[in-house]
Every structure is written in C-alpha cells, then in structure tokens.
N, C-alpha and C positions, 0 to 999 in steps of 0.2 A: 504493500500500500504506500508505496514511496510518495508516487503523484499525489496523494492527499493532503500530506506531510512532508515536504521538500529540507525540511529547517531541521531537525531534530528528530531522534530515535531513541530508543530506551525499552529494555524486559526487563523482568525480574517473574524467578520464580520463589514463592512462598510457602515454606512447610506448614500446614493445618494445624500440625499437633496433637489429632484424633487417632484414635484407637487404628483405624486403617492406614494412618501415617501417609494421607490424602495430599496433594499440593494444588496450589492457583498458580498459575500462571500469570501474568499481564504484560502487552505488549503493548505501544504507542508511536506511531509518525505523527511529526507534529508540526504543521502552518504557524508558525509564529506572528501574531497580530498584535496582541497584549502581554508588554511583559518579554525584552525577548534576549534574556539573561538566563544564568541556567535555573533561575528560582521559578520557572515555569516550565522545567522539565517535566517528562512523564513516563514510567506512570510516577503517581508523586505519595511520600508518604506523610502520615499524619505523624511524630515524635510522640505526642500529646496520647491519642488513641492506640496507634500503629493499623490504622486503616488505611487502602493505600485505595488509590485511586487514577484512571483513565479514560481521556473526556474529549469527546468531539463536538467544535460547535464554537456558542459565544453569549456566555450572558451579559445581556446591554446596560442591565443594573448593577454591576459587582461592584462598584463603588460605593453607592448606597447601602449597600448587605454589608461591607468591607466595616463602614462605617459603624452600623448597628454593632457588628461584633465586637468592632474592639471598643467601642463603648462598654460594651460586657465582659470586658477584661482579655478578650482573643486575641493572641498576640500573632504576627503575620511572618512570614519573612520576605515574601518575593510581594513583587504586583498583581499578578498575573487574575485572572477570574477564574483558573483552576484549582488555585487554594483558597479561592471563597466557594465555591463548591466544596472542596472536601472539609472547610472548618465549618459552612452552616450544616450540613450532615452529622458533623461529629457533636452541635448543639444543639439542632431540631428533629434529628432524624431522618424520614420518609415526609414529614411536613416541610421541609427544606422546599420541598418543589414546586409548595404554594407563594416560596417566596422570590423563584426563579422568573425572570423574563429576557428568553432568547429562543437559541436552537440550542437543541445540544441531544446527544446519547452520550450516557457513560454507565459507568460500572464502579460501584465500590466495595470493594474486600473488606467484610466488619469483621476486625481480629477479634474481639472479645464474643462477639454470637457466632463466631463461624459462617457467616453466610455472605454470602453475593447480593446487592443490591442494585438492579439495572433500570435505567428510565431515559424514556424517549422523550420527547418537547409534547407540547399540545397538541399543535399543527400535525406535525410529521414533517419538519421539514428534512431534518437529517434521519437518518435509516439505522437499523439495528436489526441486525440479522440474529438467528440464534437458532441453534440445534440442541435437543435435551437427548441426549443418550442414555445405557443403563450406566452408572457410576460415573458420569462426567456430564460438562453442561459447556458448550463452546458460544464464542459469541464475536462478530466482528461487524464493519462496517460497510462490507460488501461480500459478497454471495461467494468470490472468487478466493477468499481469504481460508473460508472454511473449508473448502475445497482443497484448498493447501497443505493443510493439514493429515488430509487423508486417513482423518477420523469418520468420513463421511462418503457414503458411495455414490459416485458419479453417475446416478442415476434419472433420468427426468420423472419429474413429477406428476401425473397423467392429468390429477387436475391442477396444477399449473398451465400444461399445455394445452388445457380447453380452455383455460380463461384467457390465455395468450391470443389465441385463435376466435376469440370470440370477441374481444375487446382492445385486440394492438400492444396491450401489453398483460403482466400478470398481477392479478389485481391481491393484495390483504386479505388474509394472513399467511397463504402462500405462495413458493419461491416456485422457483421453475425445477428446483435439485428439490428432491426427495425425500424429507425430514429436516430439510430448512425453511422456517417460520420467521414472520417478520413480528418485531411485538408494536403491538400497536400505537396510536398517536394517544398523546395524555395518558398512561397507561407505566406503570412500573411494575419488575417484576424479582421476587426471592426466590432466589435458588437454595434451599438447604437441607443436608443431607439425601441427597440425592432425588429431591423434588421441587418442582417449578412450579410457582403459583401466580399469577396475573392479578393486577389491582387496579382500577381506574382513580385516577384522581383529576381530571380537568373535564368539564362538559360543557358546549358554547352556549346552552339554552339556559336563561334563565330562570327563575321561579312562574314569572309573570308572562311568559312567551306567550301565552296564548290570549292575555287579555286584551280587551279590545283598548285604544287609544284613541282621543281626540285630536283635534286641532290646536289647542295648546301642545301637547306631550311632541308633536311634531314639529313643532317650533323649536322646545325644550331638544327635542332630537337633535335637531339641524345645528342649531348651535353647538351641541357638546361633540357633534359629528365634526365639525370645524375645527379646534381644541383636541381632538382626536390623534386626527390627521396628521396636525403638525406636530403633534408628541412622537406619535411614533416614527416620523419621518426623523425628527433632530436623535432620537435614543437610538436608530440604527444606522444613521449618520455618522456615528461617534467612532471613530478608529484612530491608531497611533502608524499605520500607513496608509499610503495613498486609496483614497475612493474612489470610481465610476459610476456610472449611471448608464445600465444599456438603454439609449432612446430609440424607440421602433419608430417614432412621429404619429403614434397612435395616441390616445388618450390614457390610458393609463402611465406608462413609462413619460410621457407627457408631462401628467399632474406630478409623478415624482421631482421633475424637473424642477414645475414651478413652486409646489412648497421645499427645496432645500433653498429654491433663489431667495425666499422670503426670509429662511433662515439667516440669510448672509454667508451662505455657500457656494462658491462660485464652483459647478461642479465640471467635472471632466463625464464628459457626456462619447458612446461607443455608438454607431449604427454600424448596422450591415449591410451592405449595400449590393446588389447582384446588376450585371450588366446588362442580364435582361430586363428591359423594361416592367415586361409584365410583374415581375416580382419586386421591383425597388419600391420602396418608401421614402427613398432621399429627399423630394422636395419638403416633402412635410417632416422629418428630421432636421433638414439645415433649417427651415422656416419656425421649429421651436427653438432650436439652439442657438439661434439670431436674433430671436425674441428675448430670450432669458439670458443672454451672454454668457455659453457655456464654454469650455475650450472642447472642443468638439472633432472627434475623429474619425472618420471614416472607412469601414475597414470592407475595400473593394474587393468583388469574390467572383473571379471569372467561370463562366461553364468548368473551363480544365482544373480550374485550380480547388473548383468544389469535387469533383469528380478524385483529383488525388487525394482529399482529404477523406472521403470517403471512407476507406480502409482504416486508416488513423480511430475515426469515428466511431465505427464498429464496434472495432477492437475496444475500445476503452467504456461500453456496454457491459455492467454488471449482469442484468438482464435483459434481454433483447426488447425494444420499444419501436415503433412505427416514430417517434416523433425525438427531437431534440438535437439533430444536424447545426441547426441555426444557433443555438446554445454552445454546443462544441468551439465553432467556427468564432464566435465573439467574443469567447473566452480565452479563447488562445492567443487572441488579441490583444484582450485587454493585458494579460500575463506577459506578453511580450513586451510591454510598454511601460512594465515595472507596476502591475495594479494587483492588488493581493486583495480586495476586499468589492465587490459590484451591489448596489442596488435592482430591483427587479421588482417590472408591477405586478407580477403573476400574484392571480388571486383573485385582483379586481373586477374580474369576468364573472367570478362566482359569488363572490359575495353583493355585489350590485346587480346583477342580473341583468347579463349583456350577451348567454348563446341564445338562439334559436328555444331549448331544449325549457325557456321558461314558459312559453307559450307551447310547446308542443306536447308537451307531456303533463299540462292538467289537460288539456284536449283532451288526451287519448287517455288518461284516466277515468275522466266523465263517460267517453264512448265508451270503455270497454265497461263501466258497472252497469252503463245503462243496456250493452248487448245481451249483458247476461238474464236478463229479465227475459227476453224472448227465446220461445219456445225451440227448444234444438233443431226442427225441423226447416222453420225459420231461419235460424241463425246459417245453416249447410245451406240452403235457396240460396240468399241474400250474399253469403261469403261467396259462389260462386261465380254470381253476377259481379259483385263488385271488382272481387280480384282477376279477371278477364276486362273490365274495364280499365284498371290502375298499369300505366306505361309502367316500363322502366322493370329489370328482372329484381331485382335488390328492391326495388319501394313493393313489386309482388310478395315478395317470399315475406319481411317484415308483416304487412296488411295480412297475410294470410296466418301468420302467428300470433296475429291479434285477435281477429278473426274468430280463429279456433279455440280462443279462451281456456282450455283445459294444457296442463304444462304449458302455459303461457312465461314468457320473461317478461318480471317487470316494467309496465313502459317507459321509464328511466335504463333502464338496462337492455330495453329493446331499442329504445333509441340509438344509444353506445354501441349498439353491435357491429361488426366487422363481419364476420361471418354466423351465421345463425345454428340454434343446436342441427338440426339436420343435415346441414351443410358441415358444419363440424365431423359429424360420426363418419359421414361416407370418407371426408380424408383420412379420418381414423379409423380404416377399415380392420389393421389388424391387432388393435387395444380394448378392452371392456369399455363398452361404451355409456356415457356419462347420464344422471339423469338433469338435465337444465333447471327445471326449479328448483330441486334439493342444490344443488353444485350453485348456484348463483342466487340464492336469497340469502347475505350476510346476517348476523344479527345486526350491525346497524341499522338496517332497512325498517325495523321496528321502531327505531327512535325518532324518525321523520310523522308517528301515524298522528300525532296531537298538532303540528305545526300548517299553516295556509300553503294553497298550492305552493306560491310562488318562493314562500322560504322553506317547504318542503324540497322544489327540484334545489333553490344554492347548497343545502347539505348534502344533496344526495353527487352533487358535480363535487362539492368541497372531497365528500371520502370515495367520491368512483374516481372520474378523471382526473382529478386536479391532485389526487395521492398518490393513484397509482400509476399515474404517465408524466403530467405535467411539472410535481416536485422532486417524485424521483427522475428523472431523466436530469433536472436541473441542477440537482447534487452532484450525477454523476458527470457527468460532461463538466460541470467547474471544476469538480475536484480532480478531475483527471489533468488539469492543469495548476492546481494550485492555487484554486480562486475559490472564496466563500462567497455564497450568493446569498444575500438580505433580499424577506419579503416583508415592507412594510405593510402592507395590505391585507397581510394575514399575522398581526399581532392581535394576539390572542381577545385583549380587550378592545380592539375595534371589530373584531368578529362578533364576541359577544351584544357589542351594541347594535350591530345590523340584524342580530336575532331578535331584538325587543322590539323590532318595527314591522308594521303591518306589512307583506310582503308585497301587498297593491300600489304600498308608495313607492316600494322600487320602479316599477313599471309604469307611473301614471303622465307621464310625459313620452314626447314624439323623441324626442334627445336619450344615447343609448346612456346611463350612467349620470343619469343627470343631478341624484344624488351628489356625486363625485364635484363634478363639474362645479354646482353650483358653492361647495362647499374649499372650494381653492380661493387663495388671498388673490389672485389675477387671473383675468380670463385666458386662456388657452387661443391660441390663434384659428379664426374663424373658421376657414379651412378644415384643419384637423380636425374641429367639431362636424364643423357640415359633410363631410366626406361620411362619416359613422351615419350622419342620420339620412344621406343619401343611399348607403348600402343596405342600412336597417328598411329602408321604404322599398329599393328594389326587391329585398328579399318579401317582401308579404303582398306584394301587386298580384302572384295568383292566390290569395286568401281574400284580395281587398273588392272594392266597388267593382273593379275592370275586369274581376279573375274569366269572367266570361267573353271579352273583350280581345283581351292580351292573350298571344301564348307563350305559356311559359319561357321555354325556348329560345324563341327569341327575344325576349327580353332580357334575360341572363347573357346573350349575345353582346347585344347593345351597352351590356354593365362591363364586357369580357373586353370589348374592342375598348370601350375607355378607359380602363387600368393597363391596357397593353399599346393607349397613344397610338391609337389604331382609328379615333376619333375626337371630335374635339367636344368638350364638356358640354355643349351646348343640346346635344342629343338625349343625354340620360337628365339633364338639367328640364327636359319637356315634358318626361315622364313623371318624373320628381313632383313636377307644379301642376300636372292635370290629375295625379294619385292625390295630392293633399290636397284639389280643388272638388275633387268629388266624397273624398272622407268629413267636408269640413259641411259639404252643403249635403250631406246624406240623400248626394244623386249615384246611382246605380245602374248598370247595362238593364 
C-alpha cells in the first residue's frame, strides 16, 4: 500500500499475553498532512495505556479535542491528529467517535481488555476491509492487501459478482474475494477472543424527520443551511500543505469554489479538460475561475494520452468499477504539481436532489403498488401490450420486471441496474444461480420506509451509488497517487440537516440544486446555472406538455449536437423557451 502512504512506514508485532500466546500484528503507510515529524509515526503507541494504534484518514477537529484533553490533564507529545485519536480512546472509549469529525478507518489494540477496536467515518468515505477467520481477524485498507497475505483464498465471490454485474460495481457489505466484508459506514467493530461483533453508532435521520414543517422552520432552515456550508467548507479547508479544488464548471465543484473565495482562500482550482469537444467543460471552468480568481490549471487529456493511461487506471482498481477514469487522471495531476490534499463536491447530487432517479422512482413506486391491486390476469394483458409498445431492448427488459411484480428489484435498484437478474444468470451459466430479491434487498433499505419520497431516493443514492461506486472509486484513484480527497458536502452534520427538510423543498424550483445555489455568499456565473437548468428541461420535454409533440430522439439530438458545437445555442435555447412557455401557461399538445 505504498501509493496510499508515500511518506512513512512502520509494523510492529505484539504479544497478547493469553493462554494461547496469541499476537497483533499492525502495519501502516503513511501520507503525511498533519504533523510531519516522527511524533506522527505509525502504528503509534499509547506509554500511558500501551494501546497502540493505526489510522487512515483526517480529523478536521483534533485541535479542539487536543485542546479539551489537555485541559484534563493529557499530556501530548507530537501534533499530529493520530494521537488525539489514540488519547480520546484511551479517555472516552468507543464514545471517542461521537467526538470525531472527518474521514478516517483505524484500529486500536486495547492492551489491558485484549481486544481490537475498528471504526469507519459516518459517511464511508474511507474503506475498511476485513476478513474474520477461525482464530484470526485481518483487516486493511484495500481488498489487494488481504490478499497478500495469503491468509485468504483467491477466490471470487459469486454474490459479489452478481452485484458487480448488476450494478457497475460491488455494492456493501461484500467484496468481490470470498470472505472479504466491508464494515460499514458509522458503524464500529470488537474483535475479541476470536469473535466479531458490529455496532452502529452514527445515523443521518433525526428524531423529528418525519414531522411536518412550516414556512418559518424553512426560513430557520435556509439560514443555518448558509452557516453550514461555510463551516464545513473552512474545517476541510484546513491543511498544513498545499490545497486544490477539482472545478468541473458545474455547480457543485462550482459552489466549493465560491465559498472558500469568501473565506479568503485564494484557491488553486484543477479541471480536466479532453480535446474532444463533446466532452470539455472548459469554458465554464475558466469562466468560474475568472470569476472567483483562482490560480487555475488545466490538465489537457488527448484521445492517446487517455487511452495510455488506461492500463495505469485499471491497475490501480481495488475492485473493478465502470466509473472513476476522470478521478484517476486529475489526481495524478494535481500530485504532480506538489498537491497532497483536493476538495470535491461529490455528494451534492444526492443530498440536494439533482439525478433523474428523484422523480423516477417515486413514479415507479406509486405505479408498481398501484399495479398490484389489479387482478393477475390483468396485470399479464396489460404487461404485454405495454412492453411491445416500450422502444429501446434495456427500457423493455426493466418495464417488464416491473411489470411482473413478483421477485421484482426495488425501483431504486431497478433503476441502478446495469444488467438485470435474468440477464445476469444466462452469463452465469455455469454458477448457482442467485435469487435477486433475497441477494439485493440490504437491510438498509428498511431504514428509508418512515422518510418522503424525495428524501427517501437521497438515502437510498447516498448508500447504493454514491458508497459503492462514487466514494469508493474516489478513495481509490486519489490514493493511488497520494492524494486525500475532502467531501465537504457530505459532512456528517450538513447531511443531517438536509434530513430534517421536507424533501419537496429540495425539488420545488425549475433551478437543479437551488437549495445550494441560493445558499452561497455570490452568485455562481449565469451560465453554469442556466446550462443545468437547460439540461434538466431537455431531459423531461418527453414527460412535459410537448411529450406528444416532440420525439424523443431527436431532441436528445438537438441537446447532442450543442455540447459537441455541432450547433449554435440558439437551437436548444427555442426549445428551452417554448417547454417553459407551455409549463407556465398549462397549454398542452
């Protein structure tokens, strides 16, 4: 795990002292951020306890913790936020965690109870792999480590490889290998005398989620929402080397921009830039970085030179994902240009409610309880006309396992699919084949049944996609170069606060995120706004007044040629103005 940890290495192995004359192991590579003397070596031990400990990640509070302790007599020796992890542990315990706020996975060895104490962040944004064997318990930060070991049989996982194949990557609590578990987000776990037990301790919903709110409490909202923002932006801000800021010219990576400007942060701002047209965001990257006066770089990516990196890419894949090239590629950048620490707005999409999948799947929840009321006989008619009506072989096969309502996948997880269970089995011709609603209903999925549609799909995006492809992929591909990647946008307590809001207010504007939007110290350049609520209009003209009018088709065309300057704006700008002139005056084909 070098690429993790470029700065610093360190084992130690530890004799238990129990009757079976047991030993721990710990080993550490270590990114040096905070602290970067050897008093933040690892793994590190406690004098005090002789607890030792090894830690990935970064609490953005350990100053304040620092401080409380040694108010209480704790005396320190390095900087670092690794020994205020192991000294609040060695004076609160397992409650330590209530006082944590960052990323982090670690492990600490309690010498006097004999056990292992392991815990992941809230989020998930760093990973913690773990295999429980008979008389041992292994644990690292990628799948590839345990493997190493050869404590564990290189074996694929079969339902890793339905969930891989079903959804792009593999989704919690398991790996692709065989008896490798991921532990969950918010969630720690004791290993002792040869048994594993799991504990939650973080949940995003509060007491009151479900009660209803005024027009006050939304005011009251808006404002602490404001106040938020710019806490969490300045608390992951805070490093002792240099910062970036990947700007896509989108609105999230956007707004990060604009609240550190407000901070008095002149930030060093990364795009990606591809030569193809069709794929660039550059104008609208230079056009915020020109707004906000950022030092700004551009990191040009030709067909060939994506094409060699390709392999590079792969390679550096703990678990195989459909998605995170673009990640790779800007990271490698930044690291190249002396940047150890990036911001990222990932998240922003799910917690404001900015896919597709917020309107599609209360849809298709209301259609599928209402199908089930009609008569089986019914429902076979009906499903056969429709799905012979419904283009396209993929929007079939989906419809038709809606349709069918019995082993149905959830339509949060029908949406997500990649290839559907059926289609799954036949490539799995020569494996036991899987049953789909047993193998894909998590128990999380129960924790969404008390919340409104719309904050019911952000939880369900927050722990399907945005866990298992969007922050894993972003772990990996930074770390593989030696980059920590900060997600302001999913600190814990602004998550929390988007759970207390009725999930209609996310959506109750034409503007995608306008929560977001309206809750930044400066406005965002016109543009970058109006381009989202161009694309968000293109995308529902066949849902909208025209859907009988327009075909689909070519409409999507007409959106295709203007991202590829293949037309000039004034084209999809007509569409734009006759879709919101007939939404506003509820005229209809």
């Amino acid at each position: 795990m070098a690429h993790r940890g470029p700065d610093d290495s360190g084992t130690v192995v530890i004799e238990r002292g129990d009757h079976d004359g047991g030993r721990v192991g710990l080993g550490c590579r270590r990114l040096a951020i905070v602290d970067f003397s050897s008093g933040g070596h690892q793994p590190m031990h406690d004098r005090e306890t002789g607890n030792w400990l090894v830690f990935n990640g970064e609490i953005y509070n350990h100053q304040g913790i620092r401080t409380r302790l040694e108010n209480d007599g704790v005396a320190f020796i390095g900087k670092s936020d690794t020994e205020v992890v192991l000294k609040a542990y060695s004076r609160w315990g397992e409650q330590c965690l209530q006082q944590f706020q960052g990323i982090f996975a670690f492990a600490i060895w309690n010498s006097k109870h004999q056990h292992l104490f392991v815990a992941r962040d809230p989020i998930g944004v760093k990973p913690l792999y773990y295999a429980a064997l008979p008389g041992s318990f292994i644990f690292a930060s990628e799948v590839r480590s345990i493997l190493a070991t050869k404590l564990v049989s290189a074996r694929v996982s079969r339902e890793g490889m339905y969930s891989y194949l079903t959804f792009g990557s593999v989704w919690e609590p398991c790996t692709l290998v065989e008896g490798v578990r991921l532990l969950a987000p918010g969630h720690f776990l004791l290993w002792k005398q040869g048994q594993a037990k799991c504990n939650r301790y973080w949940t995003p919903f509060p007491k009151n989620v479900g009660a209803r709110q005024g027009v006050r409490q939304k005011e009251v909202f808006e404002r602490d929402l404001q106040g938020l923002l710019q806490h969490c932006v300045e608390k992951q801000a805070r490093s002792e080397v240099p910062l970036a800021i990947f700007l896509s010219g989108g609105i999230d990576s956007s707004s990060l921009v604009a609240l550190a400007r407000n901070l008095g942060i002149a930030p060093n701002t990364f795009s990606l830039v591809f030569d193809e047209p069709a794929y660039s965001e550059a104008p609208y990257s230079r056009m915020v970085a020109q707004q906000f006066q950022t030092h700004h770089h551009e990191v040009v990516v030709s067909e060939h030179e994506a094409l060699n990196a390709l392999h590079a890419a792969l390679s550096a894949m703990d678990q195989p994902s459909v998605d995170g090239f673009n990640t790779y590629l800007v990271c490698q950048a930044a690291r190249r240009a002396g940047f150890k620490v990036a911001l990222s707005g990932l998240g922003a999409d799910e917690m404001f409610g900015r896919y597709a999948t917020f309107l599609s799947v209360p849809y298709m929840e209301r259609f599928a309880q209402a199908w089930c009321y009609l008569p089986s006989f019914m429902r076979s008619s009906l499903a056969a006309v429709c799905i012979q009506m419904m283009p396209g072989s993929d929007q079939k096969s989906k419809l038709a396992s809606l349709l069918r309502g019995r082993d149905c996948l959830h339509p949060y997880l029908l949406a997500r699919t990649l290839f559907l269970p059926d289609q799954v089995n036949k490539m799995l011709s020569n494996w036991q084949h899987l049953d789909a609603s047993a193998t894909f209903t998590p128990p999380w999925m129960r924790e969404v049944e008390g919340l409104d549609p719309v904050n019911r799909v952000s939880y369900l995006e927050a722990r399907g996609c945005m866990l298992n492809t969007l922050l894993r992929d972003a772990d990996v591909m930074s770390m593989a170069h030696g980059v920590e990647l900060r997600v302001p946008f999913l600190d814990p307590k602004l998550v929390e606060l988007l759970f207390t809001l009725r999930g209609e207010w996310k959506l109750d504007s034409k503007l995608p995120k306008h929560l977001l939007i309206k809750a930044l110290p400066k406005p965002l350049p016109s543009e970058v706004v109006g381009r989202h609520e161009l694309e968000a209009t293109f995308a529902q003209i066949e849902r909208g007044p025209l859907s009988d009018v327009f075909n689909a088709d070519g409409i999507k065309d007409v959106w295709g040629r203007f991202l590829a300057r293949k037309t000039s704006w004034s084209r999809p700008w007509s569409l734009f103005v006759l879709q919101r002139w007939c939404e506003t005056n509820s005229v209809a084909a």
